[in-house]
N, C-alpha and C positions, 0 to 999 in steps of 0.2 A: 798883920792881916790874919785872922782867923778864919782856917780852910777845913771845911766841910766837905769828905769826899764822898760824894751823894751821886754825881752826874752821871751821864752817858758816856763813855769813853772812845771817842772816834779814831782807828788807827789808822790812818791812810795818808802814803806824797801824793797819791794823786786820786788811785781807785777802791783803796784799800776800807772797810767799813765793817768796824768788826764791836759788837754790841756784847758785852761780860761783866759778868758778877765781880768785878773787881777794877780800883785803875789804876796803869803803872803812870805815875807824876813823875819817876824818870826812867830811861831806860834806853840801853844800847843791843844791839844783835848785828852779828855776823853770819851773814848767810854765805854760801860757796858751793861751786859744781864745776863737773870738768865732763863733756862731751865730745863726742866726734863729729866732724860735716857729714854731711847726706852727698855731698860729692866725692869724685874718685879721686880726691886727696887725701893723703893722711895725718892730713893736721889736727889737731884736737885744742880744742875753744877751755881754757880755764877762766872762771870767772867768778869775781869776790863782790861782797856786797854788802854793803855797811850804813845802817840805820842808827838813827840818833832822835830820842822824842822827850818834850819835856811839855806835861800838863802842868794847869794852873785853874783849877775853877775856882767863884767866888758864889755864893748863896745869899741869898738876900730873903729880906725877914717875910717875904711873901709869897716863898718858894720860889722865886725864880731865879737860877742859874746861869750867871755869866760864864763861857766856853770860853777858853785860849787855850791854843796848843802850837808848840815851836815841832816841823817835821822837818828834819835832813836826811838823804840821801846821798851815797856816793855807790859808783858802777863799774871797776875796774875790770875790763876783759885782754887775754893775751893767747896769743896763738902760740903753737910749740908744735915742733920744734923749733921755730924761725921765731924768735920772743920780740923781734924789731916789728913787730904788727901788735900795738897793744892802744888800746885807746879809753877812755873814762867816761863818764856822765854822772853831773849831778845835781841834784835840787830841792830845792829848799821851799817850803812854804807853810803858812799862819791862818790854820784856822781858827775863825773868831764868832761865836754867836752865842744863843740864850737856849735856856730847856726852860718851858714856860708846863705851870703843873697846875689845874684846878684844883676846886677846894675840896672834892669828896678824894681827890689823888687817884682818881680812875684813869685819866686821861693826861698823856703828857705828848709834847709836841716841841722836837727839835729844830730847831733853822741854823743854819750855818754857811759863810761866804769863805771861799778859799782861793786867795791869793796866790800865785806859786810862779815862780820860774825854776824855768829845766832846759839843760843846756850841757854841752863839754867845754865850755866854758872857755874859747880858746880865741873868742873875739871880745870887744867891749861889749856888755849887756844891752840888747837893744830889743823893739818887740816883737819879731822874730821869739826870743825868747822867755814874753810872757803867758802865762795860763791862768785862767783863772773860771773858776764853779761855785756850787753852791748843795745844798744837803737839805732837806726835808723829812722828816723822820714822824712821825703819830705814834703812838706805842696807846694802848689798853690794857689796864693791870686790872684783871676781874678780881688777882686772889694773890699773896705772898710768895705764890707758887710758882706764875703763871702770867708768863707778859706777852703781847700779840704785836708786832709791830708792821706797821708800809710806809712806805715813802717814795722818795725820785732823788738819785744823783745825777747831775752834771755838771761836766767841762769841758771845756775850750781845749780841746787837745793840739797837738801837732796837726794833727791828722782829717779835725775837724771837729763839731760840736758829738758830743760821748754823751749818752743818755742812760739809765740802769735805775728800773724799775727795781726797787729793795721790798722784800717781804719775810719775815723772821717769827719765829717763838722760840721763847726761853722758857724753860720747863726745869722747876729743882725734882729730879724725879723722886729723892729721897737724901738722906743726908750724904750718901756717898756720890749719888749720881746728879751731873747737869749737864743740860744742853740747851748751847746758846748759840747765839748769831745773827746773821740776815741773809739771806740768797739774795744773788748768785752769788755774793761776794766771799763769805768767808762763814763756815759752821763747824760745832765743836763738841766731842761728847766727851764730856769729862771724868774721870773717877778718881777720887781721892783714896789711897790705899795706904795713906799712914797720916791717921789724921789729923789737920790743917798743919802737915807737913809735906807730905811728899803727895803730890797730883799726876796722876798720866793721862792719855787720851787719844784718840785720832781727830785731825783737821784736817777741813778741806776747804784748800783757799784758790780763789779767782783771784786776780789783779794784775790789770793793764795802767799804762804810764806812757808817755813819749817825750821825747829829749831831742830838742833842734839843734843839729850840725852847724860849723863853722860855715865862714863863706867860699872857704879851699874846699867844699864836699856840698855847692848852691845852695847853702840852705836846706840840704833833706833833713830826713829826722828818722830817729831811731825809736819804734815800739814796742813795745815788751809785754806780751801775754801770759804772764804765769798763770798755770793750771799745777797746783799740787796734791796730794793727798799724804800726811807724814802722821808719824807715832810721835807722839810729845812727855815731856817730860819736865815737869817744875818741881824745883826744890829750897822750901825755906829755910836755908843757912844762918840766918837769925830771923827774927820778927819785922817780918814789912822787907827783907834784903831776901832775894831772890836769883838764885840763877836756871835757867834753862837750856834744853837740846831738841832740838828734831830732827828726825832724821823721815826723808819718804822717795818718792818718784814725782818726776815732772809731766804731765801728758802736755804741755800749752806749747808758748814758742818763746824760743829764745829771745833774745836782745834779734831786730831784723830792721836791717835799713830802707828806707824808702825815698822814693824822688820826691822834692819838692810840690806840696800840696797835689800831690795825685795818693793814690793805694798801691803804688806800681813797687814790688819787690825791688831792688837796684844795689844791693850788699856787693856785685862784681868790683865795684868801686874801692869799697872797705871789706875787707874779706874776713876780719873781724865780726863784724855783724852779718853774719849767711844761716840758712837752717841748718838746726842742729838733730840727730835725732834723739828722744827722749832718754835719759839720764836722771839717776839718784843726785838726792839735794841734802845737804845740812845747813842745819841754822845752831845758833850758840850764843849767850847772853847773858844778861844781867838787868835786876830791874829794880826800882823802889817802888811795892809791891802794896796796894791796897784793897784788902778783899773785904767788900762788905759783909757778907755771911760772919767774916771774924769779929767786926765793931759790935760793940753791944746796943750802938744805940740807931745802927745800920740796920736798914730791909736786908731779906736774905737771900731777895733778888734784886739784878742792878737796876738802876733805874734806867 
């Protein structure tokens, strides 16, 4: 099969929707934070977080683009000093759809359905713990320079149906500078300072998710508000192999347990998931990295 990496690159398990000049077809990260509770305990919440993503687009001779992409997630968190309170979540899901392109290539238009189950995985898989949404995206390229993008994400969360008006531009501001993305979800100013070697930058990412509890905890379910803002770092160790760091602050909400189909707080339950207050975050990686700016026969903005 002859692969063409031309597409939109959707990073998301659940909320995630992040639009770049580049797509990693594989790629692993390690995020981790260690916080204190907001109550008069002094237990402190570590917790690790492990991402696994593998694209696959296919192009077809009339520009339009077949999407697949594999996302896994896993959610290990542990209390300390008392390490007998530790509990997981994880999930997995298959986005699949087309980037449809007209013939002047001004106008392209995303659709995408995404499958997903999320869970601690601690019962037989039942629907309790399926989700599932979908992506709509329009992007306008007036110039090489310069893409305008809106849309609508949703899904069937835990929680209940999740709606998120997207609206973005990508801007190559010059060969050293870009700025991409979509709000609310995820935006990125980039600077290359050793070039089409070494990238840094500041991000600022949203992303909410939710993971339905066993039937020993009724069914609640656990939501997770990331709010970050982090310094970033890529570096190409060879051509297309890539590793990464970021380091920043969190303002959102931890992992927060909830009673069954209400909004209702209820972590007293699992003390594992209770508010934390805000806390420094790393993340750390590795990716097979494709940047189109570097293809010679790639636009040198994403599509």
């Amino acid at each position: 099969m002859k692969l063409k990496f031309l597409a939109l690159i959707v990073l998301l398990a659940s909320k995630s929707i992040i639009a770049q000049p580049f797509a990693d077809i594989l790629s692993f990260g390690y995020q981790t934070f260690n916080g204190a509770y907001k109550d008069s305990s002094n237990w402190k919440n570590k917790t690790d977080n492990y991402v696994l993503n593998f694209f696959l687009p296919k192009e077809f001779k009339n520009g339009t683009t077949l999407l697949v992409r594999l996302n896994t997630e896993t959610i290990n968190s542990t209390i300390s000093p008392d390490s007998s309170y530790s509990s997981r979540l994880s999930a997995i899901s298959l986005p699949v759809g087309v980037k449809l392109v007209t013939k002047n290539k001004k106008w392209e238009s995303i659709v995408l359905v995404i499958p997903k189950i999320a869970s601690d995985f601690k019962d037989a898989i039942n629907s309790y713990d399926y989700q599932y949404g979908g992506i709509f995206l329009q992007h306008y390229v007036p110039n090489n320079k310069v893409k305008v993008k809106a849309g609508l994400y949703y899904n069937r969360e835990a929680f209940g149906d999740f709606f998120v008006p997207l609206l973005g531009v990508d801007w190559k501001v010059n060969d050293r500078i870009y700025m991409y993305g979509i709000l609310p979800t995820n935006y990125k100013i980039e600077f290359n300072i050793l070039k089409n070697k070494l990238y840094t930058g500041v991000n600022l990412k949203f992303f909410t998710r939710s993971f339905r509890l066993a039937q020993s905890y009724n069914n609640d379910y656990v939501r997770y508000d990331e709010a970050q803002i982090k310094l970033c770092l890529d570096y190409f160790v060879v051509p297309k192999v890539l590793i990464f760091a970021e380091a920043g602050y969190t303002f959102g909400k931890n992992p927060w347990q909830y009673k069954y189909n209400t909004n209702d707080n209820y972590y007293k339950s699992n003390p594992v998931y209770g508010p934390m207050a805000n806390y420094p975050i790393f993340n750390f990686g590795l990716a097979y990295r494709i940047r189109f700016d570097l293809e010679k026969n790639e636009p040198t903005t994403q599509p």
